[in-house]
C-alpha positions as CSV (number, residue, x, y, z in Angstrom):
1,X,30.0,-32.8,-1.5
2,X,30.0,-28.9,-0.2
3,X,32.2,-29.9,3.2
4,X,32.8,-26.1,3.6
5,X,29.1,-25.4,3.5
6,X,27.9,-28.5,5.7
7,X,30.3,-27.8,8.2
8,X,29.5,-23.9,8.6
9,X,25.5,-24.5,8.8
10,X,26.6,-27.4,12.3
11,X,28.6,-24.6,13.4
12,X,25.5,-22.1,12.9
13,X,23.5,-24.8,14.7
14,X,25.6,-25.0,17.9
15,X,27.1,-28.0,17.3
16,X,30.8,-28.0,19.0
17,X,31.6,-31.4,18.4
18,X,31.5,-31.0,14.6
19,X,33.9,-28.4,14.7
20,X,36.8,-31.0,15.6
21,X,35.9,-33.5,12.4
22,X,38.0,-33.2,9.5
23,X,37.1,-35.7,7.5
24,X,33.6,-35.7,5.2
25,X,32.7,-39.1,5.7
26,X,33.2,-38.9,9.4
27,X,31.5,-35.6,9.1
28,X,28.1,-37.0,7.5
29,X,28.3,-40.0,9.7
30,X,28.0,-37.3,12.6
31,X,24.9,-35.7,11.2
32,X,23.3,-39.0,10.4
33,X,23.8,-39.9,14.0
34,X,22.6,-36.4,15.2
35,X,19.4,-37.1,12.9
36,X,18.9,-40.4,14.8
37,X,19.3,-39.2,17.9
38,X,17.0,-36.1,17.4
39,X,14.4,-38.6,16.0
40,X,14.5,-41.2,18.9
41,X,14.5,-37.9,21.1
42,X,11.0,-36.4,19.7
43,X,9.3,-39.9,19.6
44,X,10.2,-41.0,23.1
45,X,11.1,-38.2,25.3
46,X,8.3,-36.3,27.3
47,X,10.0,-32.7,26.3
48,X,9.1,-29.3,27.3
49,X,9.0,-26.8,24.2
50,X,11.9,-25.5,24.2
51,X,13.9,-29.2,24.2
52,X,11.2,-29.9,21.4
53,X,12.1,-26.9,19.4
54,X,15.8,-27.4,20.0
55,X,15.4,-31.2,18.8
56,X,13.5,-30.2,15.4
57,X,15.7,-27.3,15.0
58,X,18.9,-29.9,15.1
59,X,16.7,-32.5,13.1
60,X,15.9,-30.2,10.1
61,X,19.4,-29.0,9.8
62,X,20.8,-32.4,9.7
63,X,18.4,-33.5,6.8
64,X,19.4,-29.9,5.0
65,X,22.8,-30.9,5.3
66,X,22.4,-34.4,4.1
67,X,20.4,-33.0,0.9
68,X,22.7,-30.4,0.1
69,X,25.6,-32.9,0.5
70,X,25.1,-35.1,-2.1
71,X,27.2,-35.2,-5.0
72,X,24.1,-35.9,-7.7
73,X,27.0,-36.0,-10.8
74,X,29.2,-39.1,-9.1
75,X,26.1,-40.4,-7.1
76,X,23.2,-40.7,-9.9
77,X,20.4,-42.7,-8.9
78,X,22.0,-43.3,-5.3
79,X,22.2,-39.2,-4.3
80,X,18.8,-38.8,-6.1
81,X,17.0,-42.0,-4.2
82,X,18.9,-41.0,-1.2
83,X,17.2,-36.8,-1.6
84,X,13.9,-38.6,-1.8
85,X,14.4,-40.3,1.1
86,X,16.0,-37.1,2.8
87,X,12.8,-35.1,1.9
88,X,10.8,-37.8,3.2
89,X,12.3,-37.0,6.8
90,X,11.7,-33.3,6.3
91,X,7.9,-33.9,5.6
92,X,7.7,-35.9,8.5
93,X,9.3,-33.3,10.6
94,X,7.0,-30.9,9.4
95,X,4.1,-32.3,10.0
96,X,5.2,-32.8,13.5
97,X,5.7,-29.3,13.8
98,X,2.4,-29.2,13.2
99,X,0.8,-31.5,15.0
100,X,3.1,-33.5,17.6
101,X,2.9,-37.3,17.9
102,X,1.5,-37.5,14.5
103,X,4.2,-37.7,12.2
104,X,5.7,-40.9,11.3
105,X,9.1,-40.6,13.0
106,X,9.4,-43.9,14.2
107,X,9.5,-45.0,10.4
108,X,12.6,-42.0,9.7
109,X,14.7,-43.3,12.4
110,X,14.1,-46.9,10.9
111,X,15.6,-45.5,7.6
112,X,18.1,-43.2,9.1
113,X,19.6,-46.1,11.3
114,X,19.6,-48.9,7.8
115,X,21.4,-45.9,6.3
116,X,23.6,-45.2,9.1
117,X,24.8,-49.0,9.0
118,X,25.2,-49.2,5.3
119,X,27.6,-45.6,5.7
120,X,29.4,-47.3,8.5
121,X,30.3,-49.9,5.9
122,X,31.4,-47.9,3.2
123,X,35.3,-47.4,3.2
């Protein structure tokens, strides 16, 4: 896991609460949640652009952290599922770029809150 890395991009993003995490796990628990949250947002929010733009701006750069997080050499199967699954929100986000209301985001935040609990569990 490139800790370093995912915490610089957050910091790029203007995310102030990161900045006080130290620990990875904590730290990918904190951009899962921010990926949830910025899912939920776009799906049930009546936004303006700008909030819009601001929510898929924070969405992508969660799933770019979670993909280039993954350790693929201790993970195997897990990391690579888990990058399918990853690139499978970023599609979805695209295409609501493209057309809004259309993607299937209701389905991401599904997956992104079973993986959230599953993390939570992990020691």
């Amino acid at each position: 896991m490139n800790y370093a890395f995912a915490r610089n991009q957050y910091k790029k993003a203007n995310n102030a609460a990161l900045s006080a995490v130290n620990d990875p796990h904590e730290m990918i628990g904190l951009t899962m949640r921010e990926l949830s949250r910025s899912l939920n947002a776009l799906q049930h929010e009546k936004i303006d652009s700008a909030r819009r733009q601001n929510l898929l701006s924070k969405a992508f750069t969660a799933v770019y952290i979670l993909q280039t997080s993954l350790d693929f050499d201790k993970g195997q199967e897990i990391a690579a599922n888990l990058f399918k699954v990853y690139e499978y929100f970023r599609t979805q986000l695209q295409n609501d770029l493209r057309a809004p209301g259309q993607a299937e985001l209701a389905v991401c935040h599904e997956i992104i809150e079973e993986i959230i609990d599953a993390w939570n569990n992990i020691n």
